[in-house]
Chimera marker file (.cmm) of the C-alpha trace (Angstrom):
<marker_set name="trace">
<marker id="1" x="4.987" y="-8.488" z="14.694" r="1" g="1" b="0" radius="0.5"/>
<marker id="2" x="6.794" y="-5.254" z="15.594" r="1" g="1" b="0" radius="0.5"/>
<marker id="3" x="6.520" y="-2.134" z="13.543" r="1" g="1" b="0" radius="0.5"/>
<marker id="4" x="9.937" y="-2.605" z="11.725" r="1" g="1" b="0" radius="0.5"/>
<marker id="5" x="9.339" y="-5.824" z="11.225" r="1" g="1" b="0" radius="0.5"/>
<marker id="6" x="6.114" y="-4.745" z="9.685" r="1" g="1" b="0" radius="0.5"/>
<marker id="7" x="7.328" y="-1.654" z="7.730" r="1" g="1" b="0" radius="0.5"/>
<marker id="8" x="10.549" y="-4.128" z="5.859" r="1" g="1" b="0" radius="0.5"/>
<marker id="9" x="7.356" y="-6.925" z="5.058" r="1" g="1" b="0" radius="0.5"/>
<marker id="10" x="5.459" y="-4.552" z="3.429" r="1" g="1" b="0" radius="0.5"/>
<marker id="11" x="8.481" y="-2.787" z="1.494" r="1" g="1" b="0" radius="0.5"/>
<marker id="12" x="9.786" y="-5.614" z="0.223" r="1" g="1" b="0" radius="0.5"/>
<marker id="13" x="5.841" y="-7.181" z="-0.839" r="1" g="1" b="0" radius="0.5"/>
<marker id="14" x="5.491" y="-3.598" z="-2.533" r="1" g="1" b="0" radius="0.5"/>
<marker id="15" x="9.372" y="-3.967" z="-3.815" r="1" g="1" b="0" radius="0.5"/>
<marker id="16" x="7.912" y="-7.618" z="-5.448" r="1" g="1" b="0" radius="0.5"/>
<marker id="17" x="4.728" y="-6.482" z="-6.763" r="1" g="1" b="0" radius="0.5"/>
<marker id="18" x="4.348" y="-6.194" z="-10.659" r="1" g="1" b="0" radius="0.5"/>
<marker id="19" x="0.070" y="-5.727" z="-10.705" r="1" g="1" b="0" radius="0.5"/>
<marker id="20" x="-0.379" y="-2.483" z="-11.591" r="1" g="1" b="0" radius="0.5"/>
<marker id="21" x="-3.681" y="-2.931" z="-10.398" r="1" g="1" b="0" radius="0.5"/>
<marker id="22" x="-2.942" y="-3.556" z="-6.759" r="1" g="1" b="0" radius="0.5"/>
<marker id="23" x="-0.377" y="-1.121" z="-6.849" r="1" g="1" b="0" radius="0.5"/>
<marker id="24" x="-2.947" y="1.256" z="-7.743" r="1" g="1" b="0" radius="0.5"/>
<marker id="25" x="-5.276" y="0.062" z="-5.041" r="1" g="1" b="0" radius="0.5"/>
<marker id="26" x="-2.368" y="-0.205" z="-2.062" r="1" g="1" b="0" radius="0.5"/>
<marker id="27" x="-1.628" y="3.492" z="-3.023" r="1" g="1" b="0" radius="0.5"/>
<marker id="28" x="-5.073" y="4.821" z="-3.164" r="1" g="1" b="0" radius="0.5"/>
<marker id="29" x="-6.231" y="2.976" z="0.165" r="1" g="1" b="0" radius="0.5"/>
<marker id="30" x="-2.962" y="4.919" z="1.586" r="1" g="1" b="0" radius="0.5"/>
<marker id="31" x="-4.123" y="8.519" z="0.624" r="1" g="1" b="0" radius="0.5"/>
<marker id="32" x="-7.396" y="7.578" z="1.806" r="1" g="1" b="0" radius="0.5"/>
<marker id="33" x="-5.771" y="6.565" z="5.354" r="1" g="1" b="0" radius="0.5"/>
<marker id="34" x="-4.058" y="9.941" z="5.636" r="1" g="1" b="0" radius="0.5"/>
<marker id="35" x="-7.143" y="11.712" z="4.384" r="1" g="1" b="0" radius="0.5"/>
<marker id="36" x="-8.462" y="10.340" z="6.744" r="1" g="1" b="0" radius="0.5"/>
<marker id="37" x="-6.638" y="11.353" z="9.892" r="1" g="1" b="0" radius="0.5"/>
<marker id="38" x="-4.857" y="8.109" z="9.884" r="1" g="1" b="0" radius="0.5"/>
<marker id="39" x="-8.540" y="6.270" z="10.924" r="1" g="1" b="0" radius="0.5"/>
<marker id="40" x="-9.926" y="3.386" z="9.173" r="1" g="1" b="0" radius="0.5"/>
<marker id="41" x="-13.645" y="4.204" z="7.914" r="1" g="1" b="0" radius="0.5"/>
<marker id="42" x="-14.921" y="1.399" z="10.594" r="1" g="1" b="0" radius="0.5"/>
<marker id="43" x="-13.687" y="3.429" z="13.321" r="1" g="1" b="0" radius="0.5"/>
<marker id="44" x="-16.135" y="6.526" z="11.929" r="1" g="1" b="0" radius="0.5"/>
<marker id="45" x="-19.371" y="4.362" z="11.716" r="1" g="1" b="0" radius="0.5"/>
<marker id="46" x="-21.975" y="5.009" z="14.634" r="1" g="1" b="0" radius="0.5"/>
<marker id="47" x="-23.303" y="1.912" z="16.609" r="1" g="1" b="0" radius="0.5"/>
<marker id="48" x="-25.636" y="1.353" z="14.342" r="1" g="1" b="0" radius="0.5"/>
<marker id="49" x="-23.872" y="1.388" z="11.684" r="1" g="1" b="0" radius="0.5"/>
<marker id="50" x="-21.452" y="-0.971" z="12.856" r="1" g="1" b="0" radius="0.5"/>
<marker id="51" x="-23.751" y="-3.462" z="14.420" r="1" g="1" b="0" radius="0.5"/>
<marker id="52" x="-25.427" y="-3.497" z="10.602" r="1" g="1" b="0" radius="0.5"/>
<marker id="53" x="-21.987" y="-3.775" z="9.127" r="1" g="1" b="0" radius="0.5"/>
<marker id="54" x="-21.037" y="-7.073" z="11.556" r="1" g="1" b="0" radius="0.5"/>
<marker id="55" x="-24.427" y="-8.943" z="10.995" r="1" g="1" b="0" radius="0.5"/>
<marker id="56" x="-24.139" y="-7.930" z="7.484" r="1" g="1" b="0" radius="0.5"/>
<marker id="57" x="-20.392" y="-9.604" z="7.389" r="1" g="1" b="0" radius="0.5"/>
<marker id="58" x="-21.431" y="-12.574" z="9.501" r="1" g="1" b="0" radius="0.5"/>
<marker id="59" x="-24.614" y="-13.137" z="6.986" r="1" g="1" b="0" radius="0.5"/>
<marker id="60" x="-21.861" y="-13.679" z="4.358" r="1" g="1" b="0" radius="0.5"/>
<marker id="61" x="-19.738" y="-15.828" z="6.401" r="1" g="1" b="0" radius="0.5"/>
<marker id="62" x="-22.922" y="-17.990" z="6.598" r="1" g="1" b="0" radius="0.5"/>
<marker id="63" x="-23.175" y="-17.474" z="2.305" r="1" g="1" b="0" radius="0.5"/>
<marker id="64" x="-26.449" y="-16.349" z="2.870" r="1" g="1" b="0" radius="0.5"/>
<marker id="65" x="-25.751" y="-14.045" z="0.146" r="1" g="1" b="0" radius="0.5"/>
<marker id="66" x="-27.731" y="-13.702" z="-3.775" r="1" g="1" b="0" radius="0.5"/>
<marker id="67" x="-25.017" y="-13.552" z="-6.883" r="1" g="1" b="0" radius="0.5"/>
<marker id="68" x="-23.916" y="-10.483" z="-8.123" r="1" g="1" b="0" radius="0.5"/>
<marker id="69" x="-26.843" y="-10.545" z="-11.239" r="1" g="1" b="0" radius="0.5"/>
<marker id="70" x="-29.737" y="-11.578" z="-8.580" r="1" g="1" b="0" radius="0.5"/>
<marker id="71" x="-28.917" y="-8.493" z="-7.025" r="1" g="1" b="0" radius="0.5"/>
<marker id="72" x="-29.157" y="-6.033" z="-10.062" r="1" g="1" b="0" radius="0.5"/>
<marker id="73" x="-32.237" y="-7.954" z="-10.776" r="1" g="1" b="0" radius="0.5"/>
<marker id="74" x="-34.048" y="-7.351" z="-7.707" r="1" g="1" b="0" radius="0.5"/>
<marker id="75" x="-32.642" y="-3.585" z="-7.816" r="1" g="1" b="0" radius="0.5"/>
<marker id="76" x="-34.117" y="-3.003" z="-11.299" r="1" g="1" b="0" radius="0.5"/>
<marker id="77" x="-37.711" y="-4.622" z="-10.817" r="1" g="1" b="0" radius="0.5"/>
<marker id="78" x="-37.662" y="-2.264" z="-7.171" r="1" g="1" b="0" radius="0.5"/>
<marker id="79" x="-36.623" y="0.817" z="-9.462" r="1" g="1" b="0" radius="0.5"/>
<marker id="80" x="-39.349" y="-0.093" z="-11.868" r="1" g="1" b="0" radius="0.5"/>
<marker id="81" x="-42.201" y="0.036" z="-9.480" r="1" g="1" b="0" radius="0.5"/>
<link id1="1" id2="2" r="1" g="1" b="0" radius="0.2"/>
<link id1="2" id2="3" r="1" g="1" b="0" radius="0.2"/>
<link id1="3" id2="4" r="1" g="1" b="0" radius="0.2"/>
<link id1="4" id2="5" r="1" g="1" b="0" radius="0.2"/>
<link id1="5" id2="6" r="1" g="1" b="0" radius="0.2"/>
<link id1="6" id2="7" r="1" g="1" b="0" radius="0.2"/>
<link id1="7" id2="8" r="1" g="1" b="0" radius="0.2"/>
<link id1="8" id2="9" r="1" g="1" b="0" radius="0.2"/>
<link id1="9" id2="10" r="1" g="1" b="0" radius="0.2"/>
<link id1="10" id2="11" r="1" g="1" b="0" radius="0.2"/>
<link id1="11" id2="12" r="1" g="1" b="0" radius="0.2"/>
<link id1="12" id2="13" r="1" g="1" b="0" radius="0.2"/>
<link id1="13" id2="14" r="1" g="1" b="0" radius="0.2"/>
<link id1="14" id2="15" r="1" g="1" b="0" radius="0.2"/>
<link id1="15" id2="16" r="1" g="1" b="0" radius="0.2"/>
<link id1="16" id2="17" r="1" g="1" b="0" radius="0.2"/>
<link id1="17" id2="18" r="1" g="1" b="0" radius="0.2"/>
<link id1="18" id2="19" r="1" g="1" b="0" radius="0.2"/>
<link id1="19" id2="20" r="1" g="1" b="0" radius="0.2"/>
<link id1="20" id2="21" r="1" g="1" b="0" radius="0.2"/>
<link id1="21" id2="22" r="1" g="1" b="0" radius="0.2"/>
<link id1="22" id2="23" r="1" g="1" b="0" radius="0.2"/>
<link id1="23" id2="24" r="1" g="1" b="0" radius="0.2"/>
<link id1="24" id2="25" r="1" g="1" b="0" radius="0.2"/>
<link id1="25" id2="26" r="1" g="1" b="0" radius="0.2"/>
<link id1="26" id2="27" r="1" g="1" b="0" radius="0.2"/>
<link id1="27" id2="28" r="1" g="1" b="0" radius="0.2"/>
<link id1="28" id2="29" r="1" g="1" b="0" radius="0.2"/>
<link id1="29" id2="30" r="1" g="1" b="0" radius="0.2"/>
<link id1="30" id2="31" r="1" g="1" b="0" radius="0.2"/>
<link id1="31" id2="32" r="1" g="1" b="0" radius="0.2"/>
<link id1="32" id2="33" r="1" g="1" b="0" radius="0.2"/>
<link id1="33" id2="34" r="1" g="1" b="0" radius="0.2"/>
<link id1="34" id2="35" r="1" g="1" b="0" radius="0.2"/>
<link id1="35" id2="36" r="1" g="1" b="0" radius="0.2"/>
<link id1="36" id2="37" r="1" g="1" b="0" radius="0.2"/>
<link id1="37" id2="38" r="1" g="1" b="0" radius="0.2"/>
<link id1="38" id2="39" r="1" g="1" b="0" radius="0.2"/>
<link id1="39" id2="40" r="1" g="1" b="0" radius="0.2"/>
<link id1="40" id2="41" r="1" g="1" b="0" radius="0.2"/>
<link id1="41" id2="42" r="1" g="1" b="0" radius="0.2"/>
<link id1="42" id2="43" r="1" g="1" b="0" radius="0.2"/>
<link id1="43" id2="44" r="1" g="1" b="0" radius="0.2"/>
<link id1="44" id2="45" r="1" g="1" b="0" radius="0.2"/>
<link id1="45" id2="46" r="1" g="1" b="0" radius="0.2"/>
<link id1="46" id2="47" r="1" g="1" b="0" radius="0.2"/>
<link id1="47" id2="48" r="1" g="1" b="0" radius="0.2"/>
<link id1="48" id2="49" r="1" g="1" b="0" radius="0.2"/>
<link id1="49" id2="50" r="1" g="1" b="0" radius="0.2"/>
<link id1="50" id2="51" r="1" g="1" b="0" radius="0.2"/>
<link id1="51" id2="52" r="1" g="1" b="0" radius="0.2"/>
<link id1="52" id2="53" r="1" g="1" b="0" radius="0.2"/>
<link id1="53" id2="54" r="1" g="1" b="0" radius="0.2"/>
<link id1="54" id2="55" r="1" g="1" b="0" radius="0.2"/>
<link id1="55" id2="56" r="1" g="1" b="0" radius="0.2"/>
<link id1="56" id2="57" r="1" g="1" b="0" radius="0.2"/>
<link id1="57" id2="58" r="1" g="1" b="0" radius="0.2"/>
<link id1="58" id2="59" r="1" g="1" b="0" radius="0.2"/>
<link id1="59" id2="60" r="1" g="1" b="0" radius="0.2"/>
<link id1="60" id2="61" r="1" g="1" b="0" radius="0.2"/>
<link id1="61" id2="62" r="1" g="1" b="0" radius="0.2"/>
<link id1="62" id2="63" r="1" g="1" b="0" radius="0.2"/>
<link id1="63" id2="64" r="1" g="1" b="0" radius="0.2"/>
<link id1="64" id2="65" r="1" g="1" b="0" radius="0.2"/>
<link id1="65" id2="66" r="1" g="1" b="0" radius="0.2"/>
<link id1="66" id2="67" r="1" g="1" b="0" radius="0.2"/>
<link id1="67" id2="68" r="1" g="1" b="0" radius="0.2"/>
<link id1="68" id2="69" r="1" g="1" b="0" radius="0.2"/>
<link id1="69" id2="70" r="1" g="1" b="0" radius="0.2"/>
<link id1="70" id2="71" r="1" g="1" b="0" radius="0.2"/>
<link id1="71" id2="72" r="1" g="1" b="0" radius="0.2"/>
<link id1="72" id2="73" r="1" g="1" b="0" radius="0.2"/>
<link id1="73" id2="74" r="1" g="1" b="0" radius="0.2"/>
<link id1="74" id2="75" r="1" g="1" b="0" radius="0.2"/>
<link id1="75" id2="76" r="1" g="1" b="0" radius="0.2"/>
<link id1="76" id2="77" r="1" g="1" b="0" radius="0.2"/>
<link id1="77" id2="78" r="1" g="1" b="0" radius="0.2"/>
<link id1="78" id2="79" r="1" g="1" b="0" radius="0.2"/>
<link id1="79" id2="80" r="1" g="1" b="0" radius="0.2"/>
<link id1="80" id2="81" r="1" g="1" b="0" radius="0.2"/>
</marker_set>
């Protein structure tokens, strides 16, 4: 799709949208872009970082993941030690 194209999608989704809630999140991911130097986060990770944040995306692809409350379970009997 070519930028224009792009650009009258996205004005008239944004034109359409009523959820004040993803308003608020479409705007604030935009002042982070431009904070940002017009870079998406990813593109600041080091190799490392990146390589963890893949196998940690492909682990949840697989749903080899723990709910929400197993999580804050396991983090509050590790903080209690």
């Amino acid at each position: 799709m070519d930028k224009k194209k792009l650009k009258e999608e996205l004005h008239q989704y944004i034109d359409n949208l009523e959820d004040e809630t993803a308003l608020s999140m479409l705007h604030e991911a935009t002042v982070e872009y431009e904070k940002a130097g017009g870079k998406d986060i990813v593109d600041q990770l080091t190799p490392e970082q990146l390589a963890r944040l893949q196998a940690s995306i492909k682990l949840a692809d697989e749903g080899k993941t723990i709910p929400h409350e197993e999580a804050l379970k396991r983090i509050e009997a590790w903080r209690s030690k």
